[in-house]
C-alpha positions as CSV (number, residue, x, y, z in Angstrom):
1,X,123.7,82.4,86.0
2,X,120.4,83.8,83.8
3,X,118.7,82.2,81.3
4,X,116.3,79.3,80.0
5,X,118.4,76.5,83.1
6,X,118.3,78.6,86.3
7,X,115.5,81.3,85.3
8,X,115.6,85.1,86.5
9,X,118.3,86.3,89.3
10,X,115.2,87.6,91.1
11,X,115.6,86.9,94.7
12,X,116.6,88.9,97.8
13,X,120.7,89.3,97.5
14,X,121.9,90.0,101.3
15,X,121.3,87.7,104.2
16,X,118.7,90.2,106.2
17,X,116.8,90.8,103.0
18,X,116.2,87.0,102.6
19,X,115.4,87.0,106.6
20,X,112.7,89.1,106.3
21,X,111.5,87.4,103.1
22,X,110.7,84.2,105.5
23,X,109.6,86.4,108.4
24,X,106.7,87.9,106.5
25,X,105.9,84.7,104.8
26,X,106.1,83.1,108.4
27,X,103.8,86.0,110.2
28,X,100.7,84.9,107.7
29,X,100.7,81.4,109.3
30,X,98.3,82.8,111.9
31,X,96.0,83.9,109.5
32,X,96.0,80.8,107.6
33,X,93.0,79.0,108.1
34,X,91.8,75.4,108.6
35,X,90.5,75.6,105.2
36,X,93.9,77.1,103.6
37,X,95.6,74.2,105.0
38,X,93.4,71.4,104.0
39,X,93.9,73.0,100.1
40,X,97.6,73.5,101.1
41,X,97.9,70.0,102.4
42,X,95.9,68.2,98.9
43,X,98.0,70.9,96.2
44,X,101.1,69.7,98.0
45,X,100.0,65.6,97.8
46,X,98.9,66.0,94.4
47,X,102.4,67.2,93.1
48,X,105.2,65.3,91.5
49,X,106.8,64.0,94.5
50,X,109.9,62.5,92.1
51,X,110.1,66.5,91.0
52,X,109.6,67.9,94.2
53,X,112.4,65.7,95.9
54,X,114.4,66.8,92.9
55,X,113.7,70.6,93.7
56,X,114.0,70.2,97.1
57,X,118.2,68.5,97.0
58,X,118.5,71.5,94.8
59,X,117.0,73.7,96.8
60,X,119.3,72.2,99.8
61,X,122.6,72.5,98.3
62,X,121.8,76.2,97.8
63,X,121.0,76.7,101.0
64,X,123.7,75.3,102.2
65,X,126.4,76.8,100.0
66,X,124.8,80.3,100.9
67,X,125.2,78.8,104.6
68,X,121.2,79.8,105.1
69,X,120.7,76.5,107.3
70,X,120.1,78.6,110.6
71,X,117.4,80.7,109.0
72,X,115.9,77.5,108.0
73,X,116.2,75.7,110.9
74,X,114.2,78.7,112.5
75,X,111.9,78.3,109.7
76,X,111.1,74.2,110.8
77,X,110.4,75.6,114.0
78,X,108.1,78.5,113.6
79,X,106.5,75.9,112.0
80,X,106.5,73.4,114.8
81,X,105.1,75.5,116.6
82,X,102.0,77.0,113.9
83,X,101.0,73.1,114.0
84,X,100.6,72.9,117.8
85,X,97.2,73.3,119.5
86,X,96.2,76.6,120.4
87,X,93.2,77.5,122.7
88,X,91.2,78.4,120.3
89,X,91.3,74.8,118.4
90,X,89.5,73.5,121.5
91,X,85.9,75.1,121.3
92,X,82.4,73.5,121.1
93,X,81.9,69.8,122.8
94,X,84.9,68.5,121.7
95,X,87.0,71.1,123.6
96,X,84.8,70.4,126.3
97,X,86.5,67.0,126.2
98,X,89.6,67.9,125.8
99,X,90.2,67.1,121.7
100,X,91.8,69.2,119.4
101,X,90.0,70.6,116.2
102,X,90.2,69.9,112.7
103,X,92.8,73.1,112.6
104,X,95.9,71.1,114.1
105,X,95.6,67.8,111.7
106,X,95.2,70.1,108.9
107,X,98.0,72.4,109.7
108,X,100.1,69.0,110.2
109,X,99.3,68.5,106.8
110,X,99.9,71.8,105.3
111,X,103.7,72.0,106.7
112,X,105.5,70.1,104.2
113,X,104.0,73.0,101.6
114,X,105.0,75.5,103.8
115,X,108.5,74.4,104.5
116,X,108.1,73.8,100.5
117,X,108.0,77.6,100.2
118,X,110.7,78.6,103.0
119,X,113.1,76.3,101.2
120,X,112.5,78.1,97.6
121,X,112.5,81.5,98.5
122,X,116.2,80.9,101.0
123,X,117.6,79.3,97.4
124,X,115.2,81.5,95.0
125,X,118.6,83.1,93.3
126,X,120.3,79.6,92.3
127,X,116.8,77.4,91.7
128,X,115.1,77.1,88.2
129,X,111.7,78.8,87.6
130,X,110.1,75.4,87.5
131,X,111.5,74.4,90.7
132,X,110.5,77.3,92.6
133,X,107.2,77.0,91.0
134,X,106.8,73.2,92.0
135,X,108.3,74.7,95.9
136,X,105.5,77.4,96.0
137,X,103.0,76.4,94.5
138,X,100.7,74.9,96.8
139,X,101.3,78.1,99.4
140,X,100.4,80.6,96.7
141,X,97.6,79.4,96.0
142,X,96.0,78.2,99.1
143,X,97.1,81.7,100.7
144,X,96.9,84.3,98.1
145,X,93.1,84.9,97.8
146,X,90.8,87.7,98.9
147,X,87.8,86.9,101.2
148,X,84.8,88.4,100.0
149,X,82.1,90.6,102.1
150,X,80.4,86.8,103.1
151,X,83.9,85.5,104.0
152,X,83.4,83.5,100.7
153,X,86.9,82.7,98.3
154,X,87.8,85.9,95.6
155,X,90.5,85.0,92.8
156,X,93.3,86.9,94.0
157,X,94.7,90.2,92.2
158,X,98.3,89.5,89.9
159,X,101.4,89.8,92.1
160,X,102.1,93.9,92.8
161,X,105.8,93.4,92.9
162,X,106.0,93.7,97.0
163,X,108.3,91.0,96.6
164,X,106.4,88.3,98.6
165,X,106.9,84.8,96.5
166,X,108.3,87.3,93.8
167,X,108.1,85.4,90.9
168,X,105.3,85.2,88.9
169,X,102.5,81.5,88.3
170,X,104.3,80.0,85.3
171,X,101.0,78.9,84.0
């Protein structure tokens, strides 16, 4: 099922291969910061949400004919948990009185976009380029940057075929 409809058969072919797909896009959630999540969050609202609906019933019915819902489900809440407050999101005066930081609304925000991306890689084999595109692309490119010596924002290097978000920008 190639060609110009459903784009390249790219994507990981047994169950544990696609597993650990999601399990190494899960274990950068702890090093996604406030500000990754805030761009996350605004790339994510500023897509076609009439397209991304569409992706993501397509990206469904793979998932479920691949009976993927589990890893999924595990997926939602890894998630859940990435948006709760952590101790560390209760520093200066207003962790003195007991608020939590900018970091929890913002990873609030961002989870949509994330569970965006779980969704396209678990149905990456059946889902056209330009839906896994539309899935991913707010997590690629609020995540795949280099921090410079000043902690500042580098444009990050072309994908090294490691197999994390596989495919390629279609820009």
């Amino acid at each position: 099922m190639s060609g110009p409809e459903t784009g390249p058969q790219t994507g990981p072919e047994q169950p544990w291969e696609i597993e650990d797909t999601i399990d190494q896009l899960l274990d950068q959630l702890p090093a996604v910061t406030a500000e990754d999540a805030l761009l996350m969050a605004q790339l994510w609202e500023e897509e076609d949400a009439a397209g991304r609906k569409r992706a993501w019933q397509r990206a469904k019915a793979s998932i479920e004919r691949a009976k993927l819902g589990e890893v999924l489900d595990r997926a939602r809440e890894d998630v859940g948990f990435w948006m709760q407050a952590t101790p560390s999101d209760f520093q200066g005066i207003g962790g003195l009185l007991g608020q939590e930081g900018d970091h929890v609304s913002v990873r609030r925000a961002a989870a949509p976009a994330v569970l965006d991306a779980v969704a396209a890689l678990l149905a990456e084999r059946d889902l056209q380029a330009s839906d896994f595109d539309l899935l991913t692309r707010p997590w690629r490119i609020a995540t795949e940057y280099e921090k410079g010596p000043d902690g500042e924002r580098v444009a990050a290097e072309a994908d090294d075929g490691d197999g994390e978000l596989a495919r390629a920008p279609s820009e």
